[in-house]
matplotlib code that plots the C-alpha trace (Angstrom):
import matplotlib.pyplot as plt

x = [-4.2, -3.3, -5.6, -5.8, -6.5, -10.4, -9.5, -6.4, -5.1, -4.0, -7.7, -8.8, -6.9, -7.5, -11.0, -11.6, -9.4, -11.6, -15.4, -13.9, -13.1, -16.1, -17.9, -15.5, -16.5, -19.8, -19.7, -17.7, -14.8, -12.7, -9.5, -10.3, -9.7, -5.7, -6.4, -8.5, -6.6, -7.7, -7.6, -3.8, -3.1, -5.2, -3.0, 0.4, -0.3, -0.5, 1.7, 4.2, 2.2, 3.3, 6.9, 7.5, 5.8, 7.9, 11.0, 10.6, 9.5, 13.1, 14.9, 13.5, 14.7, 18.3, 18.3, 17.3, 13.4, 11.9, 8.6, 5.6, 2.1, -1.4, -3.5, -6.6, -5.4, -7.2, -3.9, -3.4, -4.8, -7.9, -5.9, -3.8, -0.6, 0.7, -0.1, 2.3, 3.9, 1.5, 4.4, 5.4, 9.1, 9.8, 13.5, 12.0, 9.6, 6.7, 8.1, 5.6, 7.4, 5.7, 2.2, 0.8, 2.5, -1.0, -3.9, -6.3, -8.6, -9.9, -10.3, -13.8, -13.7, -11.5, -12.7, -10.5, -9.6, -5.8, -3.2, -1.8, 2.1, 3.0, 5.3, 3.9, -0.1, -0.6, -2.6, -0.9, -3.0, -1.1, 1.5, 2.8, 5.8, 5.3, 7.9, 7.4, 8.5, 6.7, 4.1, 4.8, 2.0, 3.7, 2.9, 5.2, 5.0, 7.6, 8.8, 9.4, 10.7, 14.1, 12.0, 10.0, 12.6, 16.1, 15.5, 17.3, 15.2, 14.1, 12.2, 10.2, 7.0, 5.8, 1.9, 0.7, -2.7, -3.3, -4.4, -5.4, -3.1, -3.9, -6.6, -4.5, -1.7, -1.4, -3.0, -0.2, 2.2, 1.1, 2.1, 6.0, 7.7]
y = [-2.6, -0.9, -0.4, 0.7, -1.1, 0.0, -0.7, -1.5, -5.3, -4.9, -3.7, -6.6, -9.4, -7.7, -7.0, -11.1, -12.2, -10.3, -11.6, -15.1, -14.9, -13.4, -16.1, -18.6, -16.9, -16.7, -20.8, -20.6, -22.1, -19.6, -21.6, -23.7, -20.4, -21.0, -24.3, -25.3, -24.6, -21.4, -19.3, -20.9, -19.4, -16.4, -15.9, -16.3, -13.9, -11.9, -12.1, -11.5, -8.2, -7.3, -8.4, -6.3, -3.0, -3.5, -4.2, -0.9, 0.6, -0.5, 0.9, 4.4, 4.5, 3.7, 6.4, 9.0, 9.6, 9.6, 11.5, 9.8, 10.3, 8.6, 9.1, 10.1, 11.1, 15.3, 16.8, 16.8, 20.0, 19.2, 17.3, 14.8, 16.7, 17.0, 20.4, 22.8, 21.8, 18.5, 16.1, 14.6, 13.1, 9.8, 7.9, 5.0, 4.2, 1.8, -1.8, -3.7, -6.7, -6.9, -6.6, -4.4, -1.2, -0.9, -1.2, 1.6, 0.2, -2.8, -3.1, -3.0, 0.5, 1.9, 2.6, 1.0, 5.2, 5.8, 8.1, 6.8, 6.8, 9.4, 6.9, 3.5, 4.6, 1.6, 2.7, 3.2, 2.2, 0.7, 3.0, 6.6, 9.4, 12.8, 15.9, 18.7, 21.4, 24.0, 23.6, 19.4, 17.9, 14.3, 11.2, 8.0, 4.0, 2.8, 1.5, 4.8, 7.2, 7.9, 9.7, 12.1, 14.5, 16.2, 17.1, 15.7, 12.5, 14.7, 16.8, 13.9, 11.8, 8.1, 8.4, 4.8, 3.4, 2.1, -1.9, -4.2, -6.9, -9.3, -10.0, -12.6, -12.8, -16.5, -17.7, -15.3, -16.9, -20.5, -20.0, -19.1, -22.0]
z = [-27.6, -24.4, -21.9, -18.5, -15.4, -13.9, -10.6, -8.6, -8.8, -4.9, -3.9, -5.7, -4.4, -0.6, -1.3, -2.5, 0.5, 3.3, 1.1, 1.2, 5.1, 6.1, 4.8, 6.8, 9.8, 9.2, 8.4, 12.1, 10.1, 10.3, 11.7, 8.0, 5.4, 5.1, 4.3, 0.8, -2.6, -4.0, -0.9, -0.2, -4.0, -2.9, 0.2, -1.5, -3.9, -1.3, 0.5, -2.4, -2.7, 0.8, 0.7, -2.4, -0.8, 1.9, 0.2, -1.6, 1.5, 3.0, -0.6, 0.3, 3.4, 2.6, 0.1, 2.2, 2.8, 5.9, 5.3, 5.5, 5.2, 5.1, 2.5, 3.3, 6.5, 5.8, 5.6, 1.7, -0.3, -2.8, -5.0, -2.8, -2.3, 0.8, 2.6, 3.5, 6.8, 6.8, 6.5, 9.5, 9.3, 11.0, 12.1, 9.7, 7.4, 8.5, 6.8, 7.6, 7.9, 11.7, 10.3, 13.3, 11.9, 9.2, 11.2, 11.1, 8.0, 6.5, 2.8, 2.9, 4.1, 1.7, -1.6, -4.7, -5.9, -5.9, -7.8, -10.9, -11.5, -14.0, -16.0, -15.4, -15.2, -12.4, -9.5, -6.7, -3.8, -1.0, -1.7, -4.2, -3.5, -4.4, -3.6, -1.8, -4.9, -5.6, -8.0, -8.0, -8.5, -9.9, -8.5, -9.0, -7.8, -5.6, -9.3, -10.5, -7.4, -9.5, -12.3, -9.7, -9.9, -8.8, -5.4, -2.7, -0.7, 2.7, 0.4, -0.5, 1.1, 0.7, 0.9, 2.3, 3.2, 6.2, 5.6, 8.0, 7.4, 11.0, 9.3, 7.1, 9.7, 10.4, 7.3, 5.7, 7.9, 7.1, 2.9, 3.8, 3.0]

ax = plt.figure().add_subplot(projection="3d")
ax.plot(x, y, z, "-o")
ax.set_aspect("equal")
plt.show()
């Protein structure tokens, strides 16, 4: 039996990373949260998370799109879709491989509601592409861009939302090996 997913499993592992450091700090061992078991196995998980966003991130750019957007950022119509003349093109897409370039929200501020992809019906909450055709209303993961449709890749966008990832930076750092 297939279900779907109540929640988004990137919210979730974000959501547990920033409970489990709060209560570090609030212990005043924060400097000790990279360091016990579970939150190393917490932390690698996530950063595999990020380095495959970004990875997909990079993919879009060499094929062509250069529109991005924020989600949430007020300049989508009621249902999500990018406004006319909202998108803003840039000369590269944010991979966040220096983690400053996300920094306006923490997870805790964001609520775990995302787009689904049209093919694959996994949320897509750090990250969905849309087109700017008329009447489009698909969205797609970074999985699934090739199936959006046939316009060219300017017409396209690459919603993201904005995480606080210096949150995690060192203790991200520490699990590269």
């Amino acid at each position: 039996m297939k279900r779907l997913s109540l929640f988004p499993h990137e919210w979730l592992l974000l959501r547990i990373a920033e409970q489990r450091q709060k209560k570090y700090i609030e212990l005043g061992k924060e400097e000790e949260f990279g360091k016990s078991a579970e939150n190393k196995i917490l932390l690698s998980e996530i950063r595999t998370m990020f380095d495959e966003e970004d990875r997909l991130r990079k993919k879009l750019k060499k094929a062509g799109v250069y529109t991005e957007m924020v989600m949430g950022s007020g300049k989508n119509d009621a249902k999500g879709n990018p406004s006319p003349g909202s998108k803003r093109t840039t000369s590269s897409l944010s991979s966040s491989s220096s983690s400053s370039s996300m920094t306006t929200a923490t997870t805790s501020s964001l609520d775990p509601e995302c787009k689904q992809c049209l093919l694959c019906k996994q949320h897509c909450y750090l990250s969905y592409m849309t087109c700017f055709c008329s009447g489009q209303e698909k969205v797609v993961c970074l999985h699934h861009i090739r199936y959006l449709c046939a316009c060219k890749p300017s017409n396209k966008a690459l919603f993201i939302r904005p995480i606080k990832r210096d949150f995690m930076n060192a203790n991200l750092a520490e699990t590269r090996g």
